[in-house]
N, C-alpha and C positions, 0 to 999 in steps of 0.2 A: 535921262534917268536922274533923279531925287535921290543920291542916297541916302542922306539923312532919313528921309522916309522909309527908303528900304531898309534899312539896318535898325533903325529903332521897332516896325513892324518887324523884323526878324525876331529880337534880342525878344520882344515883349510875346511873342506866338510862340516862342521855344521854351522861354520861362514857363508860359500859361501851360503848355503839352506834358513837360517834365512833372509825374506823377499821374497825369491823368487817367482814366478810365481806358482811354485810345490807346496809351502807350502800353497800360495793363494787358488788355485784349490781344494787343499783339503781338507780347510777350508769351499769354498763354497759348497763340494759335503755333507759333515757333516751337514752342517746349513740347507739342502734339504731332509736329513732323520733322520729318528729315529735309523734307522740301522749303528749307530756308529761305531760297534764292525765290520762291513762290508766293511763299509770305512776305517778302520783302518788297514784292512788285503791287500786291491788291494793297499794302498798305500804305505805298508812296502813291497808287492811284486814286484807291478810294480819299484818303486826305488830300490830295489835290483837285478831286469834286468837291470836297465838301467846302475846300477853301475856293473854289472857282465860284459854288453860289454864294456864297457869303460875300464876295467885294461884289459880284454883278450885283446882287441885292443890295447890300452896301449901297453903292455908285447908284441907282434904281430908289431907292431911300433917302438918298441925299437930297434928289432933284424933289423927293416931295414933302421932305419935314424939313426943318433948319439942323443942320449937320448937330449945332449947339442942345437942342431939345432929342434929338436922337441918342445923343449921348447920354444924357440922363435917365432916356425909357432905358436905353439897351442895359445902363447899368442897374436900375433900381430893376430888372428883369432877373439879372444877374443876381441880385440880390436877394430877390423873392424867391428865385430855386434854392438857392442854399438854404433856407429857412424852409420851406417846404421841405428838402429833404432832413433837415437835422430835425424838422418834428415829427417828421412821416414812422409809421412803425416799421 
C-alpha cells in the first residue's frame, strides 16, 4: 500500500465532496425519512460505484493516453462545466 497516495487521494476526494451536489442530495434524502441507517447505505454504495468506475476508467485511460495529457483534458473538462454552467440560464 502507497500511502502517500492514499491519504493525499483521500484528503483531495473529501475536500472536492465537501459542498457538493452529492452531499446535498443526501442530506435532502435523510431530512425525508426516518430511515437514516437506509440512506446511509445507498449512499456509501452508490459513491463507491461511482468511485469504483472512475479508477477502473482511470487505470483503462492511463494505459491509452499519457497519464500527463489526461490530466489536462480531465481538467480543462472540469473547467469547461463550470463555465457552462455559470452561463447556462
Amino acid at each position: 500500500m502507497d500511502w502517500k497516495i492514499f491519504f493525499s487521494t483521500f484528503v483531495t476526494l473529501f475536500l472536492a465532496e465537501m459542498g457538493d451536489k452529492t452531499q446535498f442530495a443526501a442530506l435532502a434524502a435523510s431530512a425525508n425519512t426516518r430511515s437514516t441507517f437506509s440512506v446511509l447505505i445507498a449512499v456509501i454504495l452508490a459513491l463507491s460505484l461511482a468511485g469504483t468506475i472512475g479508477v477502473l476508467a482511470g487505470k483503462w485511460m492511463g494505459v491509452l493516453i499519457n497519464p500527463f495529457y489526461l490530466k489536462w483534458i480531465s481538467g480543462s473538462l472540469f473547467i469547461s462545466m463550470g463555465f457552462w454552467i455559470l452561463l447556462s440560464k
